[in-house]
N, C-alpha and C positions, 0 to 999 in steps of 0.2 A: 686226556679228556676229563672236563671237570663233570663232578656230579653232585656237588652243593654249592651254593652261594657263598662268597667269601662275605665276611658281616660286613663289611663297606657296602656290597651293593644290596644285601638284604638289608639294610638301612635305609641306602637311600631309593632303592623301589618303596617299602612301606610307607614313608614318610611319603611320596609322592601320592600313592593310593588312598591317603590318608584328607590329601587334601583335594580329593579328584580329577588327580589329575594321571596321566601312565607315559612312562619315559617311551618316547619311538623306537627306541633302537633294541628294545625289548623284543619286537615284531621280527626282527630277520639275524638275531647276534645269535650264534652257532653254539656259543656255551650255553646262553639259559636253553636251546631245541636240547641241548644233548640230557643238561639235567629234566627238562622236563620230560625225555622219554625214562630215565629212569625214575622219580617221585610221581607221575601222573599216570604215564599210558602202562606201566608196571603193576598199579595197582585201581584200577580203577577200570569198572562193566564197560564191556564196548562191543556192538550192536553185529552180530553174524549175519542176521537173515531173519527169515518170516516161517513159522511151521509149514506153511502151505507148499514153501519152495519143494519141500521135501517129504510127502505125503504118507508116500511108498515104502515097504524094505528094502534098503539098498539105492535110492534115491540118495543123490549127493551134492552137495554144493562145495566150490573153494572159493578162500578167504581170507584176509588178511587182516593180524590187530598188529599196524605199524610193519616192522619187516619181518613179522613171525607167520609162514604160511600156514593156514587153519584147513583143515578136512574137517567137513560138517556132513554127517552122514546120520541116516534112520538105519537102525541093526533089525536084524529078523522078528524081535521082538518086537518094534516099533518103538525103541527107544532112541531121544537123539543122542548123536555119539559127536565129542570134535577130540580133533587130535594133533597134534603137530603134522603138519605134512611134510613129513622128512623122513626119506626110510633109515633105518637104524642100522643099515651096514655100514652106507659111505656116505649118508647125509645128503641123499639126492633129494628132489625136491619131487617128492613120490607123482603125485596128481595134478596134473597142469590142465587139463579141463576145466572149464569155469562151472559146469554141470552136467547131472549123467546119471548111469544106474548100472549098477553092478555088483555080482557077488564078491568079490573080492579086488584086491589095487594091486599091481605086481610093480615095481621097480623095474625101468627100462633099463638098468646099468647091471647088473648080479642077476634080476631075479625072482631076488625076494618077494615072494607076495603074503597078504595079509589082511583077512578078512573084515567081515565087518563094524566085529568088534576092537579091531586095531592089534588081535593078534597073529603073530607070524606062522604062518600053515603052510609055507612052502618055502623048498631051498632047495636052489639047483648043486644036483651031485651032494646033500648036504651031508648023508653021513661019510662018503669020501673024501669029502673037502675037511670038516669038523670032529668026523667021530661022534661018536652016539653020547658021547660024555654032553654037547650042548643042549642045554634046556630052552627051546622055543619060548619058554613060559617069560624068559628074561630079557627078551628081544622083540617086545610086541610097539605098537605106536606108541610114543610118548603121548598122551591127556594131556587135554587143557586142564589146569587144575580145579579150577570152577565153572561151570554152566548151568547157566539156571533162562525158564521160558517166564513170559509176563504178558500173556493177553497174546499169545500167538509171538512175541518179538524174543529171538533168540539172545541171548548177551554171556559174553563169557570174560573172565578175567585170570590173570596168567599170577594174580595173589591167593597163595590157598586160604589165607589168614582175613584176607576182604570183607568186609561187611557184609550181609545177605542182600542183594538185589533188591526187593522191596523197602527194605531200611534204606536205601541209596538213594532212589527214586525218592522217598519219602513223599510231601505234599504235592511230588509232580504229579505223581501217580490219581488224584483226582483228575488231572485235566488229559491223562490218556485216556482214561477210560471213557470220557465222553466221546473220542471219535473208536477207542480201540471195541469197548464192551457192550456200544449199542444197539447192537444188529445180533439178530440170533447166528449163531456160527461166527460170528467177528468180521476179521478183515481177511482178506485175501490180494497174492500178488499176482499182477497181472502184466505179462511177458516175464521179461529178465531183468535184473536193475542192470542201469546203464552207466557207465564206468566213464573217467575223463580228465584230464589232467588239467590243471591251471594254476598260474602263479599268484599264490597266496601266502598268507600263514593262517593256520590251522585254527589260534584263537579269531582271529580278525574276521572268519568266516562264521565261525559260531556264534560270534556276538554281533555279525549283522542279520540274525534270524530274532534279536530282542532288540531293532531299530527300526521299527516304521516309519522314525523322521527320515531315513535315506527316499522313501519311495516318491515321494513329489519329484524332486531334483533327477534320483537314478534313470526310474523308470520314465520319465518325460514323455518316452515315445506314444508310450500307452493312453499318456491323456492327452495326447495331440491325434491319436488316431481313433479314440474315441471311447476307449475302451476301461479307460479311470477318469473319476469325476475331475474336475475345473478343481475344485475345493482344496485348497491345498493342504487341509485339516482334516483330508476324510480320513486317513490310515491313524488318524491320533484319538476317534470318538473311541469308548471300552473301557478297557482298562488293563493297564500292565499290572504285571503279577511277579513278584520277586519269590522264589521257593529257597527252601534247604537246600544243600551242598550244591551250590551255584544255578542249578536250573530256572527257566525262567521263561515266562509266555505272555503275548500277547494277546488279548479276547479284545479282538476288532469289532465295531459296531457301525450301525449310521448314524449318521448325524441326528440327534434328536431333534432339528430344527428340518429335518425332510419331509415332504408331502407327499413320495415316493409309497405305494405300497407295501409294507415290510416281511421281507424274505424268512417264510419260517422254515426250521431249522435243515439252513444251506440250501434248501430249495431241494433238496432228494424228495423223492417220489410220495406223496400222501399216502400212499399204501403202506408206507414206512413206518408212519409215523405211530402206529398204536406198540410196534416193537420197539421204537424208541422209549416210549410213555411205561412200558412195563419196564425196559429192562436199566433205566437211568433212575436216582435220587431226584428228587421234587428239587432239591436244589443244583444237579448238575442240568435239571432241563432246563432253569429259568437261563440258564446260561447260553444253552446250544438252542435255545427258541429264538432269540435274538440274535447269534453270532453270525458274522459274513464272512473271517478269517480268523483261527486257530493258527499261530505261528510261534514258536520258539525253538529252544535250545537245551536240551539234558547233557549237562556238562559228563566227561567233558568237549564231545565232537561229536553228538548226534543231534541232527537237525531235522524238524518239520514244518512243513506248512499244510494246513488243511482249507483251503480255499474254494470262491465259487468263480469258474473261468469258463470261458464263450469257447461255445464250436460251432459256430453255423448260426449265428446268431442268438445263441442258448447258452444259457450258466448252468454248470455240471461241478459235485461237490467231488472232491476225492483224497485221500492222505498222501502227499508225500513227505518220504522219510528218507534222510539220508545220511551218509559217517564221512566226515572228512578225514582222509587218512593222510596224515604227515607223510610226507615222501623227503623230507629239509627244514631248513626255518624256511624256505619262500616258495615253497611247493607242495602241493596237497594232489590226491587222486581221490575225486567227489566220485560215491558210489551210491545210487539214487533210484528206491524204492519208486513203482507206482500201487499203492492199496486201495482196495475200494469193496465198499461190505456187499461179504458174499449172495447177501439176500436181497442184493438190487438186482432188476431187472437188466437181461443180459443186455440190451442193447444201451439202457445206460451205461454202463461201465464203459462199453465201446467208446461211446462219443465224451465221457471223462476222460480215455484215456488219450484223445484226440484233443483235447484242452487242455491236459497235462502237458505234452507234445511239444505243444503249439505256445507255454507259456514257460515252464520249468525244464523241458528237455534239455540237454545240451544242446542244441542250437535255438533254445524255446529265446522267444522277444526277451522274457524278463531275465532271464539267464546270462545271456549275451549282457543283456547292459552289468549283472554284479559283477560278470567276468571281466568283465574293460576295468573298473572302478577297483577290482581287488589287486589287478595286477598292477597300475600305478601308484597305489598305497607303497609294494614291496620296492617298486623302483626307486622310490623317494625316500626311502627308509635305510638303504647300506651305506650312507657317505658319512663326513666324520663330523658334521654341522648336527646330525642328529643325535650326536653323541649327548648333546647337554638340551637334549630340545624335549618337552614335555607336549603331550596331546590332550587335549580339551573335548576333542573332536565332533567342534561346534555345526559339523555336517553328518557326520558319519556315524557318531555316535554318541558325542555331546556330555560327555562325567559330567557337568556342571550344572547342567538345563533341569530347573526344578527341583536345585538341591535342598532350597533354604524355601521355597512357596507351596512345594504341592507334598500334602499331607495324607495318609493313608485314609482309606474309604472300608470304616470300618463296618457299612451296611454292605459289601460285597461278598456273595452266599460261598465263594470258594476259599482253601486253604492258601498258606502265602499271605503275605503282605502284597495289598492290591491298591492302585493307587488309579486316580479318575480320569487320569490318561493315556497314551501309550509314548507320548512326544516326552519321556521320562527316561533317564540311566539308569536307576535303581535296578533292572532286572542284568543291567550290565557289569556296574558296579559289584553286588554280589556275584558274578560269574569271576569278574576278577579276583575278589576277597580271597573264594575258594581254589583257585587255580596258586595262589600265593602261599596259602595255608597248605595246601599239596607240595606244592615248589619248596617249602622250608619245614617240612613235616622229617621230624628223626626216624 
């Protein structure tokens, strides 16, 4: 199993990325998935869950970064705890619940069980079987080596040596905070994230959370059913937003040429808004006073979208958040946040999350169409004609569109290189930079 690039093809990938362009067969070739579990999903924050999942002492959720099963648990203390979920006798896969509450985990195989801080406090027949010589103390849960919280979002990383989480995030972390920090008490999740397999690859889904050009063509159904404008420019007015170590977001707008009454910020509840105005910068509000969709991508496979979508003939605001988990090069299992700040009124959240549902769920309209569209990418991607074939990806995602005419917008009040459209690669192009620079990092 290879786990570096041999300099032939870290040459001639570079040299393609260079000229914006990215080889197809990048997307589904088994060596670069395998290196890039070891240089990227190795070392690099990736997203557990939401503080709220787990309120409680002894409140728990399971999890997975790639094939390594995570125990996310609150200890007596209320502190968060993750841990390898594997018990430490025979490597069973301790806690197969997806969520739950208990004082302690026992192993259905031996036994063993082990509290909430992940150490070992029970062993059947143990001084018979071991003798009093064994020290419990050396047989407790394996830690994740790093976990750290950021506005209620859990993330943990299996590198002790990692950068600290907000150095990572770097300039994204402006553009969370306007959906994660503007509500007094934050966000909250509301049911259970909902889990779902589809055929993809892992980059090709991240980086179509920084393409609004797909939405006219993808989502078709929605402006034939009436539900997105005619305009085939509406998902392009705002501005794309390039950040640090590959992240990247689009700030949707209207058209400046509408007559439309203009949606202030996402249309949440006016009782909102003076929590908004205290708890936001003069410059993250001129942003979310105008925005209709907050979308992107925190490299390197957490995705959001914060949008305003109908239930009953109403536009209702809410966060979703989600991790595509590699399952292969051409398979992912989307595990898919609904948030919505705690300090709205209960029956908005209800009918947000009936818009969520109805748009984003796994069987939501806009979902069904990324899912068709992702899975034909992988199908056309394993044959041997792709070997020497470069992507432009003058639909999908387009390197080339706006390389050499559109020039940053340097009167844009956020951090990042911001540019005065979203129908732009720049916030893609850097997702790949960095994905590369990971891929060939010593």
């Amino acid at each position: 199993m290879k786990k570096h690039l041999d300099e032939e093809t870290r040459k001639s990938i570079e040299n393609s990325l260079e000229r914006g362009l990215f080889p197809q067969w990048v997307l589904t070739d088994p060596d670069i998935y395998n290196i890039e579990m070891e240089q990227i999903f190795l070392r690099t924050w990736q997203l557990l869950g939401h503080e709220s999942e787990i309120r409680e002492p002894g409140q728990y959720v399971t999890r997975w970064i790639v094939n390594d099963p995570v125990l996310l648990v609150r200890n007596g203390g209320g502190e968060i705890k993750a841990f390898l979920n594997s018990c430490t006798h025979r490597g069973v896969h301790l806690c197969t619940a997806d969520a739950g509450k208990k004082k302690s985990f026992t192993c259905p195989y031996h036994g063993w069980s082990y509290n909430l801080d992940g150490d070992l406090i029970g062993i059947v027949a143990g001084d018979k079987i071991y003798g009093e010589e064994m020290d419990k103390k050396d047989w407790g849960l394996r830690p994740i080596p790093r976990v750290e919280v950021y506005k209620g979002l859990i993330f943990a990383n299996l590198d002790p040596q990692a950068m600290p989480l907000e150095e990572f995030l770097g300039e994204f972390r402006w553009y969370l905070d306007i959906m994660l920090g503007r509500s007094d008490g934050g966000m909250e999740v509301r049911g259970v994230p909902q889990r779902w397999v589809v055929h993809a690859n892992w980059k090709m889904v991240s980086e179509n959370f920084v393409d609004p050009y797909h939405v006219q063509t993808s989502h078709r159904s929605t402006v034939e059913l009436g539900m997105s404008p005619e305009d085939p420019l509406y998902a392009s007015y705002g501005h794309g937003v390039a950040c640090n170590h590959g992240h990247g977001i689009c700030v949707i707008t209207s058209s400046p040429k509408s007559k439309a009454r203009p949606v202030k910020y996402q249309g949440l509840p006016q009782e909102m808004w003076p929590m908004f105005e205290r708890n936001l910068t003069k410059e993250q509000l001129e942003v979310f006073e105008k925005v209709k969709v907050l979308v992107g991508t925190c490299f390197p496979n957490m995705s959001f979208n914060c949008p305003l979508h109908g239930n009953e003939g109403h536009l209702y605001n809410y966060f979703n958040v989600r991790v595509w988990r590699p399952l292969g090069p051409d398979k992912v299992e989307v595990i898919s946040w609904f948030l919505i700040d705690q300090s709205a009124p209960e029956q908005y959240k209800e009918d947000a999350y009936k818009g969520y549902i109805g748009s984003f769920g796994p069987s939501g309209t806009l979902e069904q169409d990324d899912t068709e569209i992702w899975a034909r990418v992988v199908q056309a991607s394993k044959g041997f004609m792709v070997r020497d074939k470069s992507l432009n990806y003058n639909n999908f995602s387009n390197y080339l569109m706006g390389y050499d005419h559109v020039v940053p917008d340097e009167t844009f009040p956020g951090p990042g290189v911001a540019y005065s459209t979203n129908y732009v690669d720049f916030m893609t192009r850097g997702y790949h930079d960095y994905w590369f620079e990971m891929l060939t990092k010593e």
